[in-house]
C-alpha positions as CSV (number, residue, x, y, z in Angstrom):
1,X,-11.9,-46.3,-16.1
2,X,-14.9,-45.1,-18.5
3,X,-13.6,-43.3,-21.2
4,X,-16.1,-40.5,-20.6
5,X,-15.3,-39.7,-16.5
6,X,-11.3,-39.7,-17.8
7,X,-12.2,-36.9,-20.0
8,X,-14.6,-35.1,-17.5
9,X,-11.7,-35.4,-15.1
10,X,-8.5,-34.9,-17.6
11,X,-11.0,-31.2,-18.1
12,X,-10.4,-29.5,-14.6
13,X,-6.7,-30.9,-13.9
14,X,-5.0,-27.2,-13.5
15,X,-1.7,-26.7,-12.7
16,X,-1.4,-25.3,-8.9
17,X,1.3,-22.9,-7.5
18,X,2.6,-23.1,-4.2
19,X,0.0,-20.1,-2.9
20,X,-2.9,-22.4,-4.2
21,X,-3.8,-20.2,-7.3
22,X,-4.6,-22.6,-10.2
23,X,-3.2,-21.8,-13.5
24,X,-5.3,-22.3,-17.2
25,X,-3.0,-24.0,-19.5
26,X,0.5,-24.9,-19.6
27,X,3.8,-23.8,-17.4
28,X,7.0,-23.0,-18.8
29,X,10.1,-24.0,-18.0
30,X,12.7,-21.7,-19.7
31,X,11.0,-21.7,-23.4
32,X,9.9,-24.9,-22.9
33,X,6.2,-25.3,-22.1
34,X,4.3,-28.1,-20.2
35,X,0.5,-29.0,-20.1
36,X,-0.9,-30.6,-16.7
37,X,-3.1,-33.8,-18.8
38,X,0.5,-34.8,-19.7
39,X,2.4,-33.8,-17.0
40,X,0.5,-36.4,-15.0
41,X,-0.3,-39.1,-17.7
42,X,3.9,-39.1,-17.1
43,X,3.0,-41.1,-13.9
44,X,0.3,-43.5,-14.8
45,X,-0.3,-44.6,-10.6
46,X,-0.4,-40.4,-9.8
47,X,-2.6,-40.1,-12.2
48,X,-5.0,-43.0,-11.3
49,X,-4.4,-41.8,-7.6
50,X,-6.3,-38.2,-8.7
51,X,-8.6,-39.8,-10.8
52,X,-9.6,-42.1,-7.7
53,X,-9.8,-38.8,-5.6
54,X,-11.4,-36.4,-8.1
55,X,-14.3,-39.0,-8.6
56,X,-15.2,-39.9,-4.8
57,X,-14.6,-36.8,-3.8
58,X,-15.8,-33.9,-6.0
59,X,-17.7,-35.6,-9.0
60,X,-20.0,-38.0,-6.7
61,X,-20.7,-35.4,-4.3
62,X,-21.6,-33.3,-7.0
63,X,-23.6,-35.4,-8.8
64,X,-25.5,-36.9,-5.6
65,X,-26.5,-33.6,-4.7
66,X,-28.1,-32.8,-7.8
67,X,-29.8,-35.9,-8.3
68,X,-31.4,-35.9,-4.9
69,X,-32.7,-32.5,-5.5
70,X,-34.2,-33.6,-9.1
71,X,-35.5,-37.2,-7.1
72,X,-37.5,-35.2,-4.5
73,X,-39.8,-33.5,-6.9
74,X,-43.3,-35.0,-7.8
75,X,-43.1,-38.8,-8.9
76,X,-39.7,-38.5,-9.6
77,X,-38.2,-41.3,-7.0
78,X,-40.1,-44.3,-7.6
79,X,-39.7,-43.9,-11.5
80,X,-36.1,-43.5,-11.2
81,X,-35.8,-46.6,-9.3
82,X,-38.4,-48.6,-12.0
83,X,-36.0,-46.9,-14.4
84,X,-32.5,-48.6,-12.5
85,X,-34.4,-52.1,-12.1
86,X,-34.8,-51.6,-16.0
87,X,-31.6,-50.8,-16.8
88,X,-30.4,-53.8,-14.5
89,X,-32.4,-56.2,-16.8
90,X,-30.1,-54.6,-19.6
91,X,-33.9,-53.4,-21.2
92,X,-33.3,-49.3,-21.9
93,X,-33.0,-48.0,-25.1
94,X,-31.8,-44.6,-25.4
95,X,-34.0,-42.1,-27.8
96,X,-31.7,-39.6,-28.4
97,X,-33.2,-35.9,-29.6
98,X,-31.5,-32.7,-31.0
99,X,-31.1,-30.7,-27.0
100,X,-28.4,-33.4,-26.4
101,X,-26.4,-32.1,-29.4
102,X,-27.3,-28.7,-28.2
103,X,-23.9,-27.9,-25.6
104,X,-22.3,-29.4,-28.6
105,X,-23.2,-26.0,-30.2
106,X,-25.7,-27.6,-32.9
107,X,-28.9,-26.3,-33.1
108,X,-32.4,-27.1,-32.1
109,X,-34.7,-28.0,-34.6
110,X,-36.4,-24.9,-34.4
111,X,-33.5,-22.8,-35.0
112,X,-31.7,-25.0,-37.7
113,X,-34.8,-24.1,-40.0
114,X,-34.6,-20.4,-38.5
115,X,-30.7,-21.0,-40.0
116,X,-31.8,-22.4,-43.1
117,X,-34.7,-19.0,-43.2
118,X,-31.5,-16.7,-43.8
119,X,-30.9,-18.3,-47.3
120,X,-34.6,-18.0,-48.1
121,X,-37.0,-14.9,-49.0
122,X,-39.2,-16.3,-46.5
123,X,-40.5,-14.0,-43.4
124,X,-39.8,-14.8,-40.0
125,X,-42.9,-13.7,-39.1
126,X,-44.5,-16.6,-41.1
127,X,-41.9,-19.4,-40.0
128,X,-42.3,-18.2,-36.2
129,X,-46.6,-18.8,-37.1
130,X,-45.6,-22.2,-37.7
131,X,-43.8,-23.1,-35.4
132,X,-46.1,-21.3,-32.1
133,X,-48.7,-24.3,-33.7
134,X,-45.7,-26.9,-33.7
135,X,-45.8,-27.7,-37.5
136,X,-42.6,-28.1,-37.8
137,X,-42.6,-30.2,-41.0
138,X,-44.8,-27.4,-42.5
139,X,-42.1,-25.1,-41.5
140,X,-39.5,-27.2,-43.2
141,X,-41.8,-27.9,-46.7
142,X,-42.3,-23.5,-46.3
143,X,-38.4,-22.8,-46.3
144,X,-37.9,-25.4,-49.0
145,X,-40.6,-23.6,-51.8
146,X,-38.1,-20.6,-51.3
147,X,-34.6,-22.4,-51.7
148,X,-33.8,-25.0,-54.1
149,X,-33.0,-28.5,-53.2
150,X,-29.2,-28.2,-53.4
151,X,-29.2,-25.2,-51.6
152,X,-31.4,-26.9,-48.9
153,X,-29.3,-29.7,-48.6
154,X,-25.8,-28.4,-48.4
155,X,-27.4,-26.0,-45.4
156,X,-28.7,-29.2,-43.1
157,X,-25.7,-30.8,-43.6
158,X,-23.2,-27.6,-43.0
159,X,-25.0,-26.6,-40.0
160,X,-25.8,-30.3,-38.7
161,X,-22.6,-32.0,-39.4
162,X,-19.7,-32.4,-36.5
163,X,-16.2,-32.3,-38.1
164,X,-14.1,-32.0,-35.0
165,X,-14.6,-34.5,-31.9
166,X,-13.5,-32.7,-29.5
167,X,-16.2,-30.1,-29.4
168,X,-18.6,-32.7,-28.3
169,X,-19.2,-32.0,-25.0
170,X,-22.2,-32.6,-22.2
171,X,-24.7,-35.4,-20.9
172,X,-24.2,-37.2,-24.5
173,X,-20.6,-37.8,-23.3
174,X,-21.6,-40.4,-20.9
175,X,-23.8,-42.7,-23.3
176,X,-21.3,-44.9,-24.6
177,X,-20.6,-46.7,-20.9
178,X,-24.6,-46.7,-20.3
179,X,-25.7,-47.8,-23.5
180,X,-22.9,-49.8,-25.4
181,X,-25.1,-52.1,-27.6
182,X,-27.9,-50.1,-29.0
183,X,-29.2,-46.5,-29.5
184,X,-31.7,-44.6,-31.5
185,X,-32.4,-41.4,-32.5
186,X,-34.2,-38.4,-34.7
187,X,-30.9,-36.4,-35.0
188,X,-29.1,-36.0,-38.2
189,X,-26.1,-34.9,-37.2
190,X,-23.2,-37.4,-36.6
191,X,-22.2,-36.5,-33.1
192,X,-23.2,-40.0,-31.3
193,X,-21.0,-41.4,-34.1
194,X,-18.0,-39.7,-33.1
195,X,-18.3,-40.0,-29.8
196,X,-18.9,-43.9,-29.6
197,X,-15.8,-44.1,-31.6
198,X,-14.0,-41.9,-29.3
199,X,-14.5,-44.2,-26.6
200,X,-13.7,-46.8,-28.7
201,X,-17.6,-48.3,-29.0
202,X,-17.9,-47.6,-32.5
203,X,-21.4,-48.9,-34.0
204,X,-20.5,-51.6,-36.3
205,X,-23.4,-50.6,-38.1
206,X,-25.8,-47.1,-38.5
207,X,-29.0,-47.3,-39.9
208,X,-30.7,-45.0,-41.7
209,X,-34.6,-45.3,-41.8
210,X,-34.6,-46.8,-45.3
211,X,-32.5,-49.4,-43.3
212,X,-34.2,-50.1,-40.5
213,X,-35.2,-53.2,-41.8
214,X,-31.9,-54.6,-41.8
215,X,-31.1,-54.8,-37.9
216,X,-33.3,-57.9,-37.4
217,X,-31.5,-59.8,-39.3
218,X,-28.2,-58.1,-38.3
219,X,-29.0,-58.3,-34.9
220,X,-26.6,-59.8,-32.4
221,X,-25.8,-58.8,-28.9
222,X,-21.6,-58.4,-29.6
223,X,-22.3,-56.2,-32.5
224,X,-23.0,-52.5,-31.9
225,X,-26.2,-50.7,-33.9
226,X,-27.3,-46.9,-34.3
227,X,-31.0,-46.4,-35.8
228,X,-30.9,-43.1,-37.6
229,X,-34.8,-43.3,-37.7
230,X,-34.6,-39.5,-39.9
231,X,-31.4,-40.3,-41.6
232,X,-28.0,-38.5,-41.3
233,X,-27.3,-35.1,-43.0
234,X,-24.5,-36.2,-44.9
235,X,-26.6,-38.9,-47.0
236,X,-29.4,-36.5,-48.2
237,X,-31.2,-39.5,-50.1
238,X,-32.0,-41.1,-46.3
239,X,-33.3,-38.0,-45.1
240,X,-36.1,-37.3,-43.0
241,X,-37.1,-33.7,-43.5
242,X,-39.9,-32.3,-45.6
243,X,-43.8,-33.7,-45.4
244,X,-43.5,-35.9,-48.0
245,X,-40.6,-37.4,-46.4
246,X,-42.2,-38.1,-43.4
247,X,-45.0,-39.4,-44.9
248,X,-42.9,-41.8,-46.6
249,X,-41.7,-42.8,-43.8
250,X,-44.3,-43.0,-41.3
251,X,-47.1,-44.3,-43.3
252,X,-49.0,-47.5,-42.8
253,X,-46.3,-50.7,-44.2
254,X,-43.3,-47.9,-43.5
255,X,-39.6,-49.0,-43.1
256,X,-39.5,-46.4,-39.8
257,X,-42.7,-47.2,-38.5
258,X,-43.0,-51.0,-38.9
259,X,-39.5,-51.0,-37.1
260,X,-39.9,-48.4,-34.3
261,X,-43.2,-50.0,-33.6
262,X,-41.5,-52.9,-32.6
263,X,-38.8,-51.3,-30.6
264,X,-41.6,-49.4,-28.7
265,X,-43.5,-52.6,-27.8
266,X,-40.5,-55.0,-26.4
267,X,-38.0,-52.2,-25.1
268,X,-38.3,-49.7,-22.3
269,X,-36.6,-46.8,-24.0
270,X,-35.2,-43.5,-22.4
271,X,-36.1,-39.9,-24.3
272,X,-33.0,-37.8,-24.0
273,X,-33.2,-34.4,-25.2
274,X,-36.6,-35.3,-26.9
275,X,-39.1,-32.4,-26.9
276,X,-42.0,-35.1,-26.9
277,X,-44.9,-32.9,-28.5
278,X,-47.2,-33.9,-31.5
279,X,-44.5,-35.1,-33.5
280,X,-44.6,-38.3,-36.0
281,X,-42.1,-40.3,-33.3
282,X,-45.4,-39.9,-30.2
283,X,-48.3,-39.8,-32.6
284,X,-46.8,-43.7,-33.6
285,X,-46.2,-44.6,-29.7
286,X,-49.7,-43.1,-29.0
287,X,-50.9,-45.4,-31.9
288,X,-48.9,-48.6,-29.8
289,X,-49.8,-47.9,-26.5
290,X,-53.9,-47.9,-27.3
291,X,-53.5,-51.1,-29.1
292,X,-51.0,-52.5,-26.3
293,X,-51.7,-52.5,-22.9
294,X,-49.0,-54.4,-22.0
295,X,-46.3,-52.2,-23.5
296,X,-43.1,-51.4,-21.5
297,X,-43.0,-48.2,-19.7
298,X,-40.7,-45.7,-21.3
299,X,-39.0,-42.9,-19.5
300,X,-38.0,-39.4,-19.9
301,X,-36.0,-36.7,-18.3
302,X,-37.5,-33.3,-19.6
303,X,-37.7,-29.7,-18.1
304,X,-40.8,-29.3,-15.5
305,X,-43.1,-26.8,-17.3
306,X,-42.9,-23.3,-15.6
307,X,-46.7,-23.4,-13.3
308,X,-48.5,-26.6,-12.1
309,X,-51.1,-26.8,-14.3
310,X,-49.1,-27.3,-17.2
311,X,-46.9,-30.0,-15.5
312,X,-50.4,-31.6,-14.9
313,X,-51.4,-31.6,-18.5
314,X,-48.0,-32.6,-19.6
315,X,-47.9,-35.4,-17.1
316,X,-51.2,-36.7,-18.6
317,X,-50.5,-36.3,-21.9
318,X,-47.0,-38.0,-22.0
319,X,-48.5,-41.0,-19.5
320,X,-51.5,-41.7,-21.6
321,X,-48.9,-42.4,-24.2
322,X,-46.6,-45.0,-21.9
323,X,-44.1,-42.5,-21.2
324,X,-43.0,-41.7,-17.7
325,X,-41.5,-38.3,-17.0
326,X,-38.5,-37.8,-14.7
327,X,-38.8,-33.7,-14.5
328,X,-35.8,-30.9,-13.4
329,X,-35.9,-27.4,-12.7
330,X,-32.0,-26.7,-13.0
331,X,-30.3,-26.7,-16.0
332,X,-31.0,-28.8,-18.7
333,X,-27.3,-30.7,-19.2
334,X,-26.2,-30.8,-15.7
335,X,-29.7,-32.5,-14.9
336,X,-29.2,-34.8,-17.5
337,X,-25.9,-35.6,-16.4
338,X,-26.8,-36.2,-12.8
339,X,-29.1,-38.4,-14.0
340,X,-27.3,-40.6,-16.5
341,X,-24.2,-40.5,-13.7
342,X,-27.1,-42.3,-11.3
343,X,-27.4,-45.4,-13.8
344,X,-23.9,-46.1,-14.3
345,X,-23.5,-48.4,-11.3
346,X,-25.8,-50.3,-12.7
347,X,-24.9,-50.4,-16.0
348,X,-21.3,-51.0,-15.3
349,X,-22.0,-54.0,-13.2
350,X,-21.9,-51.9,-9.7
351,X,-18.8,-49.2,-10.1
352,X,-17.2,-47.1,-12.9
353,X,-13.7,-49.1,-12.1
């Protein structure tokens, strides 16, 4: 039983009365008051009996519906099934991008720097300028002329930084069973951390750029890895934030690029709450798919753009850079989730038992 469908399911279980009405929270008996997760964790075969029933018969259903609705639009259905034949040759690497922190209430990258604006004379006028022309690491070097450096730092890592697992919540939730081995990602926050080790999957090593170099020669298929390509925002000195960070980082010989480069070219990898614009991350995989032909496909599941000419233009621009786009129209999480739920018979070597 994946640790992330238990607590999906252990989420809804209500206590029912007798007229049907469910009841949130706990019963009492006398003074003494009892909660429905334990209640039935009391009797380990009821409990595996609802699990078995909640699963087939509400979660699936759910899911399935969902998907097929996502699956019917544009070139959706033959990507996802490239994307399951990948995943069956144990070949995705999950990309993971600030909108799957998001339902964990962390910010966007756009709005931690509107965060970090408050403690800054800066106008929001002039941060909003930036960011309608995506300069996002302009943004970031504006914001940090008007704070100073300790300042800035203790602000990315207060408003960045999870200190209770249990608020993690959404599609990330499901990652550990899908991708046990290996993941990568932009954020700086710690929530794939904590989750990982909540279902017991902790990485036995994260990564921060400056690192990368290591996994090759820590590589091995029984040891779990996280590649913080940006750093984490509890170790300022590996972070990935201002211009001259990047550039550090991405330039020609650079720990992050000389890695990711060879990620890109011998993994299919899966963007996951990736905004996939004109950042460093697809100006590098632009760079890799002109001078590589025979680069893997990647994949993405991203919001369809509002009118059909701009699903065109995205569709071109993200192809002519490898990556194939698996779009929804409903809500971001549950689309994501219907999605990830799709691979895990796969991944789990046919069921989730």
């Amino acid at each position: 039983m994946d640790p992330a469908f238990r607590s999906l399911f252990e989420e809804q279980i209500r206590f029912r009365l007798s007229d049907g009405t469910d009841v949130e929270g706990g019963v009492f008996i006398g003074s003494t008051e009892f909660f429905p997760v334990k209640t039935l964790l009391a009797d380990p075969d009821a409990y595996r009996e609802e699990f078995d029933l909640w699963l087939s018969e509400v979660w699936k259903p759910e899911q399935e519906e969902r998907r097929d609705a996502i699956l019917a639009l544009y070139a959706n259905a033959k990507r996802y099934a490239d994307l399951i034949a990948a995943v069956e040759r144990q070949q995705v690497v999950p990309f993971v991008g600030s909108g799957m922190s998001v339902p964990s209430g962390l910010p966007t990258w756009s709005d931690l720097l509107r965060k970090i604006r408050d403690f800054t004379k800066i106008g929001a006028a002039e941060l909003e300028k930036l960011f309608c022309s995506s300069l996002f690491e302009e943004a970031a070097d504006l914001l940090a002329s008007g704070t100073n450096p300790r300042l800035l730092d203790e602000r990315v890592e207060h408003e960045l930084r999870i200190d209770d697992p249990l608020i993690i919540t959404g599609a990330v939730r499901l990652l550990p069973g899908l991708f046990p081995n290996l993941v990568i990602t932009t954020n700086l926050d710690n929530v794939l951390e904590y989750r990982y080790t909540h279902c017991d999957k902790s990485f036995a090593h994260v990564l921060p750029g400056s690192e990368l170099a290591r996994y090759r020669s820590l590589k091995n298929p029984n040891l779990r890895f996280l590649l913080k390509l940006h750093g984490d925002c509890r170790r300022m000195e590996s972070r990935v934030l201002l211009t001259s960070e990047y550039e550090a980082a991405y330039a020609k010989g650079g720990t992050v690029r000389e890695e990711l480069a060879l990620v890109y070219r011998f993994n299919n990898l899966l963007f996951l709450g990736c905004s996939l614009g004109s950042d460093r991350t697809v100006r590098l995989i632009e760079e890799i798919a002109s001078a590589d032909p025979s680069m893997p496909k990647h994949y993405a599941f991203l919001a369809c753009p509002e009118d059909d000419m701009r699903r065109i233009e995205r569709e071109n621009f993200l192809t002519e850079r490898g990556i194939y786009p698996i779009c929804y129209k409903a809500t971001h999480d549950e689309s994501i989730t219907a999605l990830l739920d799709g691979l895990f018979c796969v991944a789990s070597g046919g069921g989730l038992r």
